[in-house]
C-alpha positions in Angstrom: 29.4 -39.7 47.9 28.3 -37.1 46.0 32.0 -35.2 46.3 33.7 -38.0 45.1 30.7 -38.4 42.0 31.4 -34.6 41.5 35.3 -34.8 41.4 35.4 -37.9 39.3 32.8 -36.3 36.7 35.2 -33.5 36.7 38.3 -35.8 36.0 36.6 -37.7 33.4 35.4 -33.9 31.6 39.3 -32.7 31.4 40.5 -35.8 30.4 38.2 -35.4 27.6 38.3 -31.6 26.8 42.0 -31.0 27.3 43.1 -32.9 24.4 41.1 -31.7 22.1 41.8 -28.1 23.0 44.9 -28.8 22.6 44.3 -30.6 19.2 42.2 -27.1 18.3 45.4 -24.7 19.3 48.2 -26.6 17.5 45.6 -26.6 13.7 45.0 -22.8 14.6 48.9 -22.1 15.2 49.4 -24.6 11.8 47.0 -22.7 9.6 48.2 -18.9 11.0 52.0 -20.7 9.8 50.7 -22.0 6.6 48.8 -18.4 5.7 51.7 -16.1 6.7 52.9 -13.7 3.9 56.5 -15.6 3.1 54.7 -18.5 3.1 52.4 -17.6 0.5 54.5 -15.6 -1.4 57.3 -18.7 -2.3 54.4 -20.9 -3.2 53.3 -18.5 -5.7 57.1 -17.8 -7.1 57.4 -21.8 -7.5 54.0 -22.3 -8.8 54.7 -19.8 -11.7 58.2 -20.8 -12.7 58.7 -24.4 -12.6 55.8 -25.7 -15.8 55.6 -29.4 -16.3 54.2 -31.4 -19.8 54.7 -34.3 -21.6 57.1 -35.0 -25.0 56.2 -36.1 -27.9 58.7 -39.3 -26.9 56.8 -42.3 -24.6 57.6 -41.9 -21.1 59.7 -38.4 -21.5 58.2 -35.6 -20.3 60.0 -32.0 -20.0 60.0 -29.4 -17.0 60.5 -25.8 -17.4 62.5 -25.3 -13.9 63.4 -20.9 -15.2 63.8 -18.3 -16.8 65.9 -15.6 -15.0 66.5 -12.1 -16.3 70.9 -12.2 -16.1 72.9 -9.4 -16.0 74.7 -8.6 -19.1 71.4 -8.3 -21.2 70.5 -11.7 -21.4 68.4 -14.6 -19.8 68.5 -18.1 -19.1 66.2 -20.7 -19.5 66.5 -24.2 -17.4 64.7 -27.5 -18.1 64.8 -30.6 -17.0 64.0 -33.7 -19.4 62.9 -37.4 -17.2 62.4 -40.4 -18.6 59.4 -42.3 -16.3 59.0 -45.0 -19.1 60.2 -49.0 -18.7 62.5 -48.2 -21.9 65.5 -46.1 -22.8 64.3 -43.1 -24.3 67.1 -42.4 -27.4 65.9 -38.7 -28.0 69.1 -37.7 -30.7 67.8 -40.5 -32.7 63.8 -39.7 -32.7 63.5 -36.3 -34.6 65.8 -33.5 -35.8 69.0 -33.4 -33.8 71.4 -36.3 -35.2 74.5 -35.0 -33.6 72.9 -31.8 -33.0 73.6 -30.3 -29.8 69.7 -30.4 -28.3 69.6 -27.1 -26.3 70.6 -25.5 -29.2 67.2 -25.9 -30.6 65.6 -23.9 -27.6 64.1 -20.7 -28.4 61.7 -18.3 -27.0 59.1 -16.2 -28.4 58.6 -12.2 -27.0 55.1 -11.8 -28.2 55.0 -8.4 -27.5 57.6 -7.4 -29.8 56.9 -10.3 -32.2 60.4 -11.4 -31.6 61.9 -14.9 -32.4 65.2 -15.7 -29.5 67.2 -18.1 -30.4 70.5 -19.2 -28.3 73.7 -17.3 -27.7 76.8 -18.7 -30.0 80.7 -18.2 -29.0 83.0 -16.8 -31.5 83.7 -20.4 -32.2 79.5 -20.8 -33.4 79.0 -23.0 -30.8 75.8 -22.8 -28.3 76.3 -20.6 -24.9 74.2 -23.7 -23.6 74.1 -27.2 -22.2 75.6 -30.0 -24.0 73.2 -32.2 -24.6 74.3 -34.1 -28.0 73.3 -37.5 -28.6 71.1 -37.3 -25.7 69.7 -40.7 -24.3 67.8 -41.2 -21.0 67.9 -44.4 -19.5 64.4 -45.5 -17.7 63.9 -43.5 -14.2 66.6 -41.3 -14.7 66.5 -37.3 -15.8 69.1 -34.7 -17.7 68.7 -31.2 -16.6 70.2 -28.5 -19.2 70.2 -24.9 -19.6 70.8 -22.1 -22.4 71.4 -18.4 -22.6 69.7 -16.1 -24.3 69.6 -12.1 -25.7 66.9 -10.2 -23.1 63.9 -9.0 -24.0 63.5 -5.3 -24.2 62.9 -4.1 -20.3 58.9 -3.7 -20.5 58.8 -7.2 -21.9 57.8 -9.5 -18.4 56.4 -12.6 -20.6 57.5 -15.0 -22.7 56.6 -18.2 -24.6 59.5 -20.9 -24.3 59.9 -23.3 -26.5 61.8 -27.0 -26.0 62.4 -29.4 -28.2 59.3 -32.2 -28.5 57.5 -30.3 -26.3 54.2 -27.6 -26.8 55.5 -24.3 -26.0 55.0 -22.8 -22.2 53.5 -19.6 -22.9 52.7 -16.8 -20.6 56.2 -17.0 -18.4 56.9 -15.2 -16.3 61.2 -14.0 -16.4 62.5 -13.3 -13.0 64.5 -11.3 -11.9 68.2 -12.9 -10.0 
């Protein structure tokens, strides 16, 4: 009697333990994955290019996706404007850019060198940029956009972008392609 006490205490104490060792094992493998080097590196790189903050429009916010040193001596800066609001957001029509070609009114700022950027033109005058005239935003929907701009001298790392209805993301970082 006691054997069969002894083995079924022993079946009842696996049937317990195992699991959980097992639970124990997979969050140790999970958190070794989750630490690793790569890992930790990517989060960093996306953490300290893509900015997010609100418009001055209801419901429109702006995201600074990057800013990428090109070849060629110049950069380029991508965005992303989204509309979460109920309403149609009618941005050419709520500030400066009647007709105006919206990316064209990106710029960024090289504190270092107290330097004003403002975007590439064509021999025809036109913005080396997204077209974004007459740009409206139906509700749930976003418009991504991009512009080129001269580089920075090469010791210049940081820049302060500015987007149009937006406070300025200062302290990016420009990557490198």
């Amino acid at each position: 009697m006691k054997t069969i006490t002894g083995s079924l205490k022993m079946t009842l104490l696996l049937s317990l333990l195992l699991p959980a060792g097992i639970a124990l094992v997979t969050a140790n493998v999970r958190a070794q994955e989750s630490s690793s080097p790569t890992a930790g590196n990517n989060a960093a790189k996306s953490e300290t290019i893509t900015q997010k903050t609100d418009t001055e429009w209801d419901g429109v916010a702006v995201e600074l996706t990057s800013v990428t040193r090109g070849d060629g001596d110049t950069i380029t800066i991508k965005f992303k404007y989204t509309n979460s609001g109920s309403k149609k957001a009618i941005i050419h029509a709520l500030g400066q850019f009647h007709g105006d070609n919206m990316a064209e009114h990106v710029y960024y700022v090289d504190a270092k060198n107290k330097k004003k950027y403002l975007v590439i033109k064509d021999a025809e005058g036109k913005p080396v940029a997204s077209n974004m005239t007459y740009l409206e935003l139906e509700a749930g929907t976003s418009r991504s956009g991009w512009a080129k701009f001269p580089a920075p001298p090469a010791g210049v790392d940081k820049i302060s972008v500015y987007l149009p209805g937006a406070p300025p993301f200062e302290g990016v970082t420009i990557a490198s392609p």
